[in-house]
C-alpha positions as CSV (number, residue, x, y, z in Angstrom):
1,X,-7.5,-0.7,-31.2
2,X,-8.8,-4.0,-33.0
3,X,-11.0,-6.4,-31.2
4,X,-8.5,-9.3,-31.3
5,X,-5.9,-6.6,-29.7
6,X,-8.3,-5.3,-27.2
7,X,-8.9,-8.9,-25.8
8,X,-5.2,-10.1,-25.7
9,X,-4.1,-6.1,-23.8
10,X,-3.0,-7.4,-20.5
11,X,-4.5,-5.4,-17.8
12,X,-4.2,-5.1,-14.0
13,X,-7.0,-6.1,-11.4
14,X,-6.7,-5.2,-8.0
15,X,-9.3,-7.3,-5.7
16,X,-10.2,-5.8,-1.7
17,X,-12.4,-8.6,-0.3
18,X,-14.3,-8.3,2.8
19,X,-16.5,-11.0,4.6
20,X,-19.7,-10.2,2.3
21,X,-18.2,-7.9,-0.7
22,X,-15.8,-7.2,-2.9
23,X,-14.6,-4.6,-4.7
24,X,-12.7,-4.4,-7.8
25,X,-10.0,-1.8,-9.8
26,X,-9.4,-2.7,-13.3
27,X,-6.5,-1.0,-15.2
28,X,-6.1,-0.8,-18.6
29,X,-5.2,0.5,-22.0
30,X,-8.9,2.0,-21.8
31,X,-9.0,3.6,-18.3
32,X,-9.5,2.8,-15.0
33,X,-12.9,0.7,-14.3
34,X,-13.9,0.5,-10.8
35,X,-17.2,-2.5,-9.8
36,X,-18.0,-4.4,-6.4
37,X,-20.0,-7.4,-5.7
38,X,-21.1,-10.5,-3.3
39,X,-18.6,-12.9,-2.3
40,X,-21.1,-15.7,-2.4
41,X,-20.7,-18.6,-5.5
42,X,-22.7,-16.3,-8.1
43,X,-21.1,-13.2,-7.2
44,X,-17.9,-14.9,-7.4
45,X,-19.0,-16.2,-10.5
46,X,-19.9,-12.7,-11.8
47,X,-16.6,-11.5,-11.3
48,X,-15.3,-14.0,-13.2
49,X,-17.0,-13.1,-16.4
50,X,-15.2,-9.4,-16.2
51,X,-12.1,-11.2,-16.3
52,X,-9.9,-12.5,-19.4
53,X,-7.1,-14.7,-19.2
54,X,-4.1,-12.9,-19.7
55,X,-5.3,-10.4,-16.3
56,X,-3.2,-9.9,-14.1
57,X,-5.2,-10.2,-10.6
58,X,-3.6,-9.0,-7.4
59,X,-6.1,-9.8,-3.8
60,X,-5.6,-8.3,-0.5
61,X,-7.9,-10.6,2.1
62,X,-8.1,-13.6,4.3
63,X,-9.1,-17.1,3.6
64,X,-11.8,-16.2,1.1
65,X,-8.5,-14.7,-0.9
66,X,-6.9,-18.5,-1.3
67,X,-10.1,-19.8,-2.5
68,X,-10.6,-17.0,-4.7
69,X,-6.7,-17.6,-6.9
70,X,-7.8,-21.5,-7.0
71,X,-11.6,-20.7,-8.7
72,X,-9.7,-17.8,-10.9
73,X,-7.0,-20.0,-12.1
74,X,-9.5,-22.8,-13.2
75,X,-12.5,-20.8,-14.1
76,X,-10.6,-17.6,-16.4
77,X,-7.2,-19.2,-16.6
78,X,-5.1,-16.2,-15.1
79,X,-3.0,-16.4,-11.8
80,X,-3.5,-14.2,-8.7
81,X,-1.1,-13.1,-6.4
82,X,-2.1,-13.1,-3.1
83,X,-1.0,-11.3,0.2
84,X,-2.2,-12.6,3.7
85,X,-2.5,-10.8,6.7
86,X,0.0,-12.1,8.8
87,X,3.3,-11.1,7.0
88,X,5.0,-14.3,6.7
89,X,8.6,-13.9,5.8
90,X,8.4,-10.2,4.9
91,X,7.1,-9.1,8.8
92,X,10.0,-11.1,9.8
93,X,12.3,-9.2,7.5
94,X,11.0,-5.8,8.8
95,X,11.1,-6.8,12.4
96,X,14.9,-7.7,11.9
97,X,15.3,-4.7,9.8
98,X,13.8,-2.2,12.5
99,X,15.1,-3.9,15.6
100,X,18.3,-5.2,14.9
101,X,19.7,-3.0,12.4
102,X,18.4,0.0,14.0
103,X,16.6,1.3,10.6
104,X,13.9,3.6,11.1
105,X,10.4,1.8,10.5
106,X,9.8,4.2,7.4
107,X,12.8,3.4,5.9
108,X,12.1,-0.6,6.1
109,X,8.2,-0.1,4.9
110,X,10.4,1.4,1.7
111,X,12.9,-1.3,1.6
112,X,9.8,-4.4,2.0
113,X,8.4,-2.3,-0.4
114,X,11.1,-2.1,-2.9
115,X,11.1,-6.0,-2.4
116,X,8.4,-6.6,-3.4
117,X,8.2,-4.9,-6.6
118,X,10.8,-6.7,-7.7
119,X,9.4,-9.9,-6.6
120,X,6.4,-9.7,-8.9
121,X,8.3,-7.9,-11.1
122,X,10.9,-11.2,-11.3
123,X,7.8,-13.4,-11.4
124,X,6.1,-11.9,-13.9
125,X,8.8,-11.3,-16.5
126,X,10.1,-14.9,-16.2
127,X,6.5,-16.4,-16.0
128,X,7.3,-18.9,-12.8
129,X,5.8,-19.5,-9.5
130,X,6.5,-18.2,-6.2
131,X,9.1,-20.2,-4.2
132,X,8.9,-19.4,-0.8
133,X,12.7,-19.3,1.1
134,X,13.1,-18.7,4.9
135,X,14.5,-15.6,5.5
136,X,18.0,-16.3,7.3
137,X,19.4,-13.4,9.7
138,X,23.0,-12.4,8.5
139,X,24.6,-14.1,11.3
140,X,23.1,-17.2,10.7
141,X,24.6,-17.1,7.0
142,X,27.8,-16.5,8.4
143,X,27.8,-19.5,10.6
144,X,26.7,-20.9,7.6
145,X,29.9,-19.6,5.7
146,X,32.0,-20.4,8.6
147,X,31.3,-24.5,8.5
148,X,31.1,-24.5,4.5
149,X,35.1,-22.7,5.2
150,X,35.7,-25.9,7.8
151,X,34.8,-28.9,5.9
């Protein structure tokens, strides 16, 4: 593989980040490369430097994770995609899916799952940002359908 190649190969980077650490998986043409770190400014800042723009970052954490996507998009130039804690739209989706459709809870971890794939997938292929939409319970859309029918 040429240099100019080797620099422009996107890879994937998978961030955990606790209170004090980090640790990060990168995946590429070359293997697997596995390093952790301080999540203070000049750890941060040494992570950075590992990074190219054309990464492909993925963090799993708290409020340091929000922080983190802002200094990565301004400092490398590549976008993170970041999950929180809480669930958001996708716990309300599972709760609906487990509790009023009756599907077993391993069946709707699959399904969330399946989702989201396809999500970053979608966002990735077509290069835009993630729009976030309330999820809206099937009877509600057919109330929905019902005064669109009316007017």
């Amino acid at each position: 593989m040429k240099a100019a190649e080797k620099k422009t190969a996107t890879r994937y980077v998978g961030i955990d980040l606790g209170k004090r650490t980090y640790e990060v998986t990168i995946v590429g043409k070359s293997g697997v490369t596995k390093s952790n770190g301080k999540t203070h400014v000049a750890g941060r800042q040494a992570l950075y430097k590992k990074l190219r723009p054309n990464d492909k970052v993925g963090l799993e954490a708290g409020n340091l994770a929000f922080i983190i996507a802002k200094e990565l998009a301004a400092a490398v130039g590549c976008l993170a995609l970041t999950r929180t804690r809480k669930g958001g739209k996708l716990k309300e989706r599972f709760e609906y899916m487990t509790v009023e459709k009756s599907i077993s809870k391993k069946k709707a971890i699959v399904a969330i799952a399946r989702r989201m794939a396809e999500l970053l997938y979608t966002l990735m292929r077509d290069g835009t940002k993630y729009e976030n939409r309330p999820f809206i319970r099937e009877k509600k859309m057919e109330e929905i359908a019902q005064l669109a029918m009316s007017a």
